[in-house]
C-alpha positions as CSV (number, residue, x, y, z in Angstrom):
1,X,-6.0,-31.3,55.7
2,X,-6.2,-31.8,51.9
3,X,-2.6,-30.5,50.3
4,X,-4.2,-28.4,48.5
5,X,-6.2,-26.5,51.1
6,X,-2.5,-27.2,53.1
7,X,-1.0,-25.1,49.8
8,X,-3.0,-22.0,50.9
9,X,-2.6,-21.9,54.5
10,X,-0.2,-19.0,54.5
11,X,-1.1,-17.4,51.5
12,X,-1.5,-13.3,51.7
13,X,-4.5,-11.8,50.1
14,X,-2.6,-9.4,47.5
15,X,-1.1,-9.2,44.3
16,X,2.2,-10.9,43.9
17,X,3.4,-8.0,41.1
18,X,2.2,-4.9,43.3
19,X,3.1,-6.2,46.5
20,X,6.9,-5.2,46.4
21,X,9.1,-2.5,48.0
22,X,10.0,-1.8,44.5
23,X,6.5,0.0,43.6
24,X,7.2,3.8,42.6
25,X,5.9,6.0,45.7
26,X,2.4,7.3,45.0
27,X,1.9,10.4,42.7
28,X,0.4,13.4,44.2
29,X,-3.7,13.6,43.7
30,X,-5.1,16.9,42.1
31,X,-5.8,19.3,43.9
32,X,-6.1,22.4,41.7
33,X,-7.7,23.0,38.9
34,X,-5.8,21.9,35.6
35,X,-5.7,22.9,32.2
36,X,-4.4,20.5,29.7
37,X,-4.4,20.1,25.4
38,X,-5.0,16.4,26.3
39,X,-6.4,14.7,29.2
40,X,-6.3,10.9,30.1
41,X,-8.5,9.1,32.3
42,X,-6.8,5.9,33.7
43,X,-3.5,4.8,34.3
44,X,-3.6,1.0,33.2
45,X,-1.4,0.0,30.0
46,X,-4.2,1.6,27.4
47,X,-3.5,5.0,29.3
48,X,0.0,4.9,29.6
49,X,1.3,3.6,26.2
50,X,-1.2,6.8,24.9
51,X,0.5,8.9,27.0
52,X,3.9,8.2,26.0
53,X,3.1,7.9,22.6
54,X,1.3,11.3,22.6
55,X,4.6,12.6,24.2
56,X,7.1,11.2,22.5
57,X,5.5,13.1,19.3
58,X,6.2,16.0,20.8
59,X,3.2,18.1,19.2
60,X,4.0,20.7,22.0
61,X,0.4,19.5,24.4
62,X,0.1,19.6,27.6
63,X,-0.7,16.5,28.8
64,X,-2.4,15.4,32.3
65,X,-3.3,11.6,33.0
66,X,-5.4,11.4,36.2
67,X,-5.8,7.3,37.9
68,X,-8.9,6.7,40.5
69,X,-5.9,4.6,42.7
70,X,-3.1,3.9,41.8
71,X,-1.3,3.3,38.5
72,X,-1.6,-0.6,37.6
73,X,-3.9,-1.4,40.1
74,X,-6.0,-2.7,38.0
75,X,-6.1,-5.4,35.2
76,X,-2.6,-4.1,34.2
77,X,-0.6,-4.8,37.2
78,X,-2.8,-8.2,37.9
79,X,-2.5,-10.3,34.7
80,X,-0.5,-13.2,34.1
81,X,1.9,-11.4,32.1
82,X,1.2,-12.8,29.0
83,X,2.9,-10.6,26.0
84,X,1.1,-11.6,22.8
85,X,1.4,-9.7,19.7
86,X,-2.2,-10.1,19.0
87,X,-4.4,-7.3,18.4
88,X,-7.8,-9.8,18.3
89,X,-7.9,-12.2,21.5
90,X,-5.9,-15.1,19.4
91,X,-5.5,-15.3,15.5
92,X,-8.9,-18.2,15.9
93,X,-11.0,-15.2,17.3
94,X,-10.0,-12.6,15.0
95,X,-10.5,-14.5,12.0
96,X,-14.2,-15.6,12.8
97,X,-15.2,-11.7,13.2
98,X,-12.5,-10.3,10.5
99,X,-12.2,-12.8,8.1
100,X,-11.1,-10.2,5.3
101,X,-8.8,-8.1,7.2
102,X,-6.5,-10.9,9.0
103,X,-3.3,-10.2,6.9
104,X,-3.6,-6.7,7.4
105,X,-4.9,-7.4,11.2
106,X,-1.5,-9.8,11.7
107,X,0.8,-6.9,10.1
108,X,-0.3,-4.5,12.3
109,X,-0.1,-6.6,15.3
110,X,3.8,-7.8,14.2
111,X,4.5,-4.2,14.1
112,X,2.9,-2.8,17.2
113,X,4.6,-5.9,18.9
114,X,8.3,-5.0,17.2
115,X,7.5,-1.5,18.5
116,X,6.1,-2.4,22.2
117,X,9.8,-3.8,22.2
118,X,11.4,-1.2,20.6
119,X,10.0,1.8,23.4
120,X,11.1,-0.5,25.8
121,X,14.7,-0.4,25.1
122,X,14.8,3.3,24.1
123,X,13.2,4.2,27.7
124,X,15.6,1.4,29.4
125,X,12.1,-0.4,30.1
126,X,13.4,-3.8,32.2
127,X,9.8,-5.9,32.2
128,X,12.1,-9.2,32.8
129,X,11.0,-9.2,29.1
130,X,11.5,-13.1,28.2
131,X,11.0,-14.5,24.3
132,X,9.5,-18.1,25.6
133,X,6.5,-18.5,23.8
134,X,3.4,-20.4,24.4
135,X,2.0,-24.0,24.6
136,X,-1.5,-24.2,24.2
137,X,-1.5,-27.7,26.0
138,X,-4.6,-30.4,25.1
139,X,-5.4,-31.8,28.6
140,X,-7.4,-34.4,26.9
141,X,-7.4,-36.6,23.7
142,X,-10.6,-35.1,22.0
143,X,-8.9,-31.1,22.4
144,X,-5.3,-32.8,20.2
145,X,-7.6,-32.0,17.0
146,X,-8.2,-28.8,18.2
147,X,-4.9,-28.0,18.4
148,X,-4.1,-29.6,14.5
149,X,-6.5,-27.1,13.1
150,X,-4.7,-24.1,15.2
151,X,-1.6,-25.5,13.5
152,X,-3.2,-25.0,9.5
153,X,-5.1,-21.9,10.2
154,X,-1.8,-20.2,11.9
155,X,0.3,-22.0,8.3
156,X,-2.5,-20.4,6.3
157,X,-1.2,-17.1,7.7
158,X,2.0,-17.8,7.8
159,X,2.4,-17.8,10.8
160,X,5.0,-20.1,12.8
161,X,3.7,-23.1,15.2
162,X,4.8,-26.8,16.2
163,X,2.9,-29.7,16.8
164,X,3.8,-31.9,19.8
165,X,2.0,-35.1,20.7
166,X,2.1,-36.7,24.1
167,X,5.9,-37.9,24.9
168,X,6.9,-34.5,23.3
169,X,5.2,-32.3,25.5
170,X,5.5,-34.2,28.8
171,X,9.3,-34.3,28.1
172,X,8.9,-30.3,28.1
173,X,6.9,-29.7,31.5
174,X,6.1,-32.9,33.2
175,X,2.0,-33.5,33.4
176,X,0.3,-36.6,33.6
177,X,-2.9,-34.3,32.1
178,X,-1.2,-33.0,29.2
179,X,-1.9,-35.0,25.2
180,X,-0.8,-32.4,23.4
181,X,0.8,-29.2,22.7
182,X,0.4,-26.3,20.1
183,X,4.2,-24.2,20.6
184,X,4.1,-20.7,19.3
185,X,7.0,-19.0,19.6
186,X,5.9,-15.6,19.2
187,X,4.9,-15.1,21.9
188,X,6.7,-13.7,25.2
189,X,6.1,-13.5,29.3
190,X,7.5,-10.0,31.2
191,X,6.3,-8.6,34.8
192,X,3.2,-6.3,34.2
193,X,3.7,-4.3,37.2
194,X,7.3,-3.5,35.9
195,X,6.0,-2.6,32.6
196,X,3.2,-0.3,33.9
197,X,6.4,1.7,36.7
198,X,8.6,1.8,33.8
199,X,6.0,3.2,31.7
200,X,5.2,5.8,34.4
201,X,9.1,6.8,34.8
202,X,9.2,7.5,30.9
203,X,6.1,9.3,31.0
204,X,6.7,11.5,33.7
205,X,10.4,12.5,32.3
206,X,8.5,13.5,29.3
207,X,6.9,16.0,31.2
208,X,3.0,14.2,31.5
209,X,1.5,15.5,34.6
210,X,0.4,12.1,36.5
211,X,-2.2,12.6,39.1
212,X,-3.0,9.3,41.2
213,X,-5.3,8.5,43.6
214,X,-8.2,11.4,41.5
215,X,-10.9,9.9,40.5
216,X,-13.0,11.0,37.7
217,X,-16.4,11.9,38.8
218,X,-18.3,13.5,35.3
219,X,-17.2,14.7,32.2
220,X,-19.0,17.5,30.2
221,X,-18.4,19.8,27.3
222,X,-17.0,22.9,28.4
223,X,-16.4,25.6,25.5
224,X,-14.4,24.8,22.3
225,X,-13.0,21.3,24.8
226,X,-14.2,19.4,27.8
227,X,-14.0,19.4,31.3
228,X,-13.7,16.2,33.4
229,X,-14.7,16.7,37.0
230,X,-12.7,15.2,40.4
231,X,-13.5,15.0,43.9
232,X,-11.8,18.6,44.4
233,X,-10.9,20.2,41.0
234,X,-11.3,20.3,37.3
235,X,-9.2,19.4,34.9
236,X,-10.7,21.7,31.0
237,X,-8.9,20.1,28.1
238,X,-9.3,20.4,24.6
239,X,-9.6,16.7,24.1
240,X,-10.2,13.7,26.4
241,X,-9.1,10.1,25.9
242,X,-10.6,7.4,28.2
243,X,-8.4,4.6,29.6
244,X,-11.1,3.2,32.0
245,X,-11.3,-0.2,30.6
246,X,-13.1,-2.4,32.9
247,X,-13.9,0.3,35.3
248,X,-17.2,2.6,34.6
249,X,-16.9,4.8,31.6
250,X,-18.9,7.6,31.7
251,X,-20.4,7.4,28.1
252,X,-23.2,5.0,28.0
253,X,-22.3,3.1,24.4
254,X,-19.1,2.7,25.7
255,X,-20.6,1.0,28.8
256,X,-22.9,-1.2,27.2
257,X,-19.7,-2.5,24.9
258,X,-17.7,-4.4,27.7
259,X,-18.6,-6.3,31.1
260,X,-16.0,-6.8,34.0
261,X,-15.8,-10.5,34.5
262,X,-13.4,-11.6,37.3
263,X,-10.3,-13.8,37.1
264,X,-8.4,-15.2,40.1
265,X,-4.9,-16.1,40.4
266,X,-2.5,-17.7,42.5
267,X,1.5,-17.4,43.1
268,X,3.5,-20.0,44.7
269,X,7.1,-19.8,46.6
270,X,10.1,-20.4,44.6
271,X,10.6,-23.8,43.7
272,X,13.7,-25.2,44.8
273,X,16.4,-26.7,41.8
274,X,15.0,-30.6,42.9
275,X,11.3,-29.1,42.2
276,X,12.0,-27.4,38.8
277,X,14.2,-30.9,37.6
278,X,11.2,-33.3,38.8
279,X,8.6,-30.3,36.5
280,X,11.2,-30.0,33.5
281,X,10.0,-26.4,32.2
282,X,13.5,-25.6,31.7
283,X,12.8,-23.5,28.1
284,X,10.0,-21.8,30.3
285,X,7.0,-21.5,28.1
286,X,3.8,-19.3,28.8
287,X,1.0,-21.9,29.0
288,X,-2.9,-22.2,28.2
289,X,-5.1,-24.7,28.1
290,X,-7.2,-25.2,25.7
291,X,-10.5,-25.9,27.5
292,X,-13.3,-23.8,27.8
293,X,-12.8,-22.7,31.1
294,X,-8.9,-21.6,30.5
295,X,-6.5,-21.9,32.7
296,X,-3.2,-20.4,32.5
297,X,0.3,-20.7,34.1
298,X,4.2,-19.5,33.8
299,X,7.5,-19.6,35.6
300,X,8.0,-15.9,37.4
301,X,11.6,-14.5,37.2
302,X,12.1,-15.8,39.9
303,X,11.0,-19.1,39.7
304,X,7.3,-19.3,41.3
305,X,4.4,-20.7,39.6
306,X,1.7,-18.0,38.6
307,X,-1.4,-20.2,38.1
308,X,-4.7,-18.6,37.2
309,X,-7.7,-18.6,35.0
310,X,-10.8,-21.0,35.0
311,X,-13.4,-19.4,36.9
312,X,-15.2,-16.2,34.8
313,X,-17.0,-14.6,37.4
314,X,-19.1,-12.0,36.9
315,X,-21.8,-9.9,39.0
316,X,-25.1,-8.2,38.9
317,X,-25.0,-4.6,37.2
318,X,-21.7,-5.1,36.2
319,X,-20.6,-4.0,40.1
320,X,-16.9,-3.8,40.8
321,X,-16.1,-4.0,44.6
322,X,-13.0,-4.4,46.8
323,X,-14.1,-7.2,48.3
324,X,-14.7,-8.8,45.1
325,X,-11.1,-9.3,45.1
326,X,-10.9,-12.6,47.0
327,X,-13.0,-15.3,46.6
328,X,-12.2,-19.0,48.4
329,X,-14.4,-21.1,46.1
330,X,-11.7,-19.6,43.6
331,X,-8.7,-20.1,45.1
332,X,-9.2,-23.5,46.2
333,X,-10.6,-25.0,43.0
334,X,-7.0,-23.3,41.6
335,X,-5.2,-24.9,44.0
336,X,-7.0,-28.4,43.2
337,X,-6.7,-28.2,40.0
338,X,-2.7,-26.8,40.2
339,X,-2.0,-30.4,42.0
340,X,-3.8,-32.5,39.7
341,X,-1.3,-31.2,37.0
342,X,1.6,-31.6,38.8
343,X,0.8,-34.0,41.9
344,X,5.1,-34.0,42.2
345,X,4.9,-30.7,43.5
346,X,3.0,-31.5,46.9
347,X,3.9,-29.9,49.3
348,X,4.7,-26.9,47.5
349,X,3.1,-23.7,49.3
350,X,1.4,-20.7,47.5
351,X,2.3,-17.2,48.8
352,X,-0.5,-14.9,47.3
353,X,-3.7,-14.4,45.9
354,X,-6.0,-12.3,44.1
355,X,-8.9,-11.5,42.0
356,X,-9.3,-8.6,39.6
357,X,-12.0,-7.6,36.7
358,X,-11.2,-8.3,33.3
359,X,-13.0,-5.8,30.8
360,X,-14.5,-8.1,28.3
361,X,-16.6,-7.6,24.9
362,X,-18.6,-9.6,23.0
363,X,-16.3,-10.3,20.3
364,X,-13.3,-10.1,23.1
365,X,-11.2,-7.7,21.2
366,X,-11.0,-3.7,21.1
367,X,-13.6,-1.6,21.3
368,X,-12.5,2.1,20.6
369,X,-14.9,4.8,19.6
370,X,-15.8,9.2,20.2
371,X,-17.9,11.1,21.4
372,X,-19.2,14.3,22.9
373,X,-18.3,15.8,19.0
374,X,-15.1,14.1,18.3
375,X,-13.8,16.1,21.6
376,X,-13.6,12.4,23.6
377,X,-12.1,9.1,22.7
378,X,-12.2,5.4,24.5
379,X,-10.0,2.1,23.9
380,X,-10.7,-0.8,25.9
381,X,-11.8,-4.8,26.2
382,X,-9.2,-6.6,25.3
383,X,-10.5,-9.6,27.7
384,X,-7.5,-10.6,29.3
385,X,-4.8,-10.3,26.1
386,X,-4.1,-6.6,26.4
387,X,-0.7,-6.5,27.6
388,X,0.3,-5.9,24.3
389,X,-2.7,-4.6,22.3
390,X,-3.1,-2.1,24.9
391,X,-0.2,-0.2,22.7
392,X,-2.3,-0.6,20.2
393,X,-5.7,0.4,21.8
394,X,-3.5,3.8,22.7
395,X,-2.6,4.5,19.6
396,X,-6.1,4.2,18.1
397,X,-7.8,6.2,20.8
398,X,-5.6,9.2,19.6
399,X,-5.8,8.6,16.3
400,X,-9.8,8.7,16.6
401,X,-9.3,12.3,18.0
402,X,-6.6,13.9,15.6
403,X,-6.0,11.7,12.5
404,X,-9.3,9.8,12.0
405,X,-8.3,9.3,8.1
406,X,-5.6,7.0,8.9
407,X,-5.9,3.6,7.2
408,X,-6.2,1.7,10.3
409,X,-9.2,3.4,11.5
410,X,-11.1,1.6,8.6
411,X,-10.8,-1.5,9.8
412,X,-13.3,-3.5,11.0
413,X,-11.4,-4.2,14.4
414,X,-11.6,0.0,14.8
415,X,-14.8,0.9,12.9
416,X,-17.2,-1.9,13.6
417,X,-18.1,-1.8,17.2
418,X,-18.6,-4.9,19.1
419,X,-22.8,-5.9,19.8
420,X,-23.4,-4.3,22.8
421,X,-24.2,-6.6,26.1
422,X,-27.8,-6.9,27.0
423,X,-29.3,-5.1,29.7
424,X,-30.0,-6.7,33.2
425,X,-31.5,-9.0,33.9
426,X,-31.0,-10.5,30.7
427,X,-27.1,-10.1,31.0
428,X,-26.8,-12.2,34.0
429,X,-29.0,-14.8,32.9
430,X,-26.9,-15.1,29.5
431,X,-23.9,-15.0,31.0
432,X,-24.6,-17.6,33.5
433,X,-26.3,-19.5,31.2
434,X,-23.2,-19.4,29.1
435,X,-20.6,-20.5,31.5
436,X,-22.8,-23.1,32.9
437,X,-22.9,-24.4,29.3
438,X,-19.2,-24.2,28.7
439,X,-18.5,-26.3,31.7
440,X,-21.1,-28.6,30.1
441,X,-19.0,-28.4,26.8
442,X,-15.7,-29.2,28.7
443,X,-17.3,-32.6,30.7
444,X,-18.9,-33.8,27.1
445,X,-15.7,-33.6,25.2
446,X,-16.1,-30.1,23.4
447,X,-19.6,-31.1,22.1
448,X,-21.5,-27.9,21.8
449,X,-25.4,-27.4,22.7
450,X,-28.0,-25.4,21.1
451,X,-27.5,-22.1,23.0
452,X,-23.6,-22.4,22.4
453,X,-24.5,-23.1,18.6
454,X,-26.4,-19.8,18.5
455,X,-23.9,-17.6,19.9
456,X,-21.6,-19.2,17.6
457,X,-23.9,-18.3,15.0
458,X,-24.2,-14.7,16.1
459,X,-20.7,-14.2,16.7
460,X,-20.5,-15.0,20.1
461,X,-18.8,-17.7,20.7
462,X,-18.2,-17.1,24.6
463,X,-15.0,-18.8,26.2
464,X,-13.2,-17.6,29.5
């Protein structure tokens, strides 16, 4: 058997962060009718950081969040655990749609970042919050100049990064693949599903109302407010704020503005002291690739490998299914791929695996709008970075619905919505079109073709 079909021999089908006796025991589901000043759909990061915020103001509301499973089951308790302060899928990607705005962009993603750190230690928050930073590591020569004009563009800013060439970076995690590195030090790694249960413990103290395992199934006017609907009661608020991200929303231009497109992700055992010295890793750095088809990998608290990325799977109509949830072409091109990095790790066995959807836009940064007459507000598609913009997502859904004259709703990030995602079958076919072409990309040396050129154009430059 190849090692690394030998790797997943023993591997469980579940998520490495929610699979642990540790997990808070499930909140009650609703089974009366509720009524609320404030009612929040989903109980991902996007829900949760609005309902503690919203709490902690203390206005006086009554708040009720209500989760279709179970709190961080979704894209919040199966990332990688990335904490980045920024509010626009990387300073590269926010600049090409918000050229004008960056400064202001960057100051308010230093300060929700200083915040998302500062809630955390007022709430006694423990995350295994850990200020590494990232590599954004060249796995071939062509991607080193890539990296250089990362470098100027974050300088422009003023934003702190270090170049290493080959040695440098193979003297800081051992790789025969790696060329290069971009270091930003910004940047930190923490345990989402830690996050999300401490999150819930603060909310809950604060007296939010957390009903789990309800989901939504309409939302209507109803008077002066609104009235979302479950599977046995109602819960009539005066305002509504939907934390659904990749999951269906139930207003339509909310819909068209993001498509779930699955990542997969792999955890191994522990690596033993003689592992970790023949890696190096010892300062523990977040890492990306800088290929079209990312891939992306860390150190655990306890010393595992998380190793995920690459494939960008997506499916007809937008579906999301259980089942989509493990996929073997997935887990075995990870685990080839996790081997050709570091070939002195054979032998090493992984213990879990996964899938989940990430709620991407077009632009792959927030979307955030209202409807129903102001009475309902969304936040979601941060495309895999929202561990940290989440806070800020919150914060803007509420804002939308009581203080829509504050200066950061004028923003292009907030008040320009992302273009909307075709319909099918034209979504499909662009989207596959568009990965098959980024692969294309990635075997040509970066070299772009005419339908990547367009996107780029359009401002859709598409990368997983």
């Amino acid at each position: 058997m190849d090692p690394h079909l030998r790797a997943l021999a023993q591997t469980e089908p579940s998520c490495f962060w929610l699979d642990r006796a540790e997990r808070p025991p499930a909140s009650a589901s609703l089974e009366d009718d509720e009524e609320a000043d404030l009612v929040i759909v989903g109980g991902g990061f996007t829900g949760l950081w609005a309902a503690l915020q919203e709490a902690e103001a203390d206005h006086g509301r009554k708040i009720v969040l209500i989760e279709a499973t179970r709190v961080a089951q979704g894209a919040s308790g199966r990332n990688g655990g990335f904490a980045d302060p920024s509010l626009t899928h990387g300073l590269e990607n926010g600049y090409a749609h918000f050229p004008s705005e960056m400064e202001s962009v960057l100051e308010l993603g230093g300060r929700n970042f200083a915040e998302f750190k500062e809630t955390l230690q007022r709430h006694q928050i423990d995350p295994h919050l850990e200020q590494t930073g990232t590599l954004d590591v060249a796995t071939q020569p062509y991607l080193v100049d890539g990296l250089r004009e990362s470098q100027e563009l974050m300088e422009r800013f003023g934003q702190t990064a270090s170049l290493l060439g080959r040695d440098a970076i193979r003297t800081e995690i051992d790789s025969p693949l790696f060329e290069g590195a971009l270091f930003r030090p910004g940047t930190a790694l923490l345990d989402p599903a830690r996050l999300a249960w401490g999150l819930l413990g603060a909310v809950q103290k604060l007296g939010v109302r957390v009903y789990e395992k309800t989901p939504m199934l309409g939302l209507a006017r109803h008077g002066s407010g609104v009235e979302v609907r479950t599977e046995v009661a109602r819960v009539r608020a005066e305002k509504c704020l939907l934390a659904t991200n990749a999951f269906k929303n139930p207003v339509r231009r909310a819909r068209w503005a993001t498509v779930p497109i699955w990542d997969y992700v792999l955890v191994s055992e522990p690596l033993s002291s003689e592992r970790m010295n023949a890696l190096g890793w010892q300062r523990r750095q977040g890492v990306g690739e800088e290929t079209n088809q990312f891939q992306y990998y860390r150190l655990t608290h306890d010393n595992r490998i998380l190793w995920g990325g690459y494939d960008a799977i997506y499916h007809f109509g937008s579906r999301i299914q259980p089942s989509y949830e493990q996929r073997r072409a997935s887990f075995e091109g990870l685990s080839s791929r996790f081997f050709q990095t570091f070939p002195q790790l054979e032998g090493l066995s992984f213990t879990h695996h996964w899938g989940g959807p990430i709620a991407s836009t077009t632009r792959f940064c927030l979307d955030a709008g209202t409807s129903h007459g102001g009475r309902v507000s969304w936040a979601g598609g941060y495309t895999g970075l929202g561990v940290v913009a989440s806070r800020f997502g919150g914060r803007v859904a509420l804002d939308l619905l009581d203080h829509p004259d504050r200066p950061e709703l004028a923003l292009s990030l907030v008040r320009k919505r992302p273009i909307p995602w075709p319909p099918e079958p034209l979504r499909s076919l662009a989207i596959g079109l568009t990965q098959r072409e980024l692969a294309r990309a990635d075997r040509n040396e970066g070299r772009r073709g005419a339908w990547l050129r367009l996107l780029d154009r359009l401002g859709l430059g598409f990368n997983s």
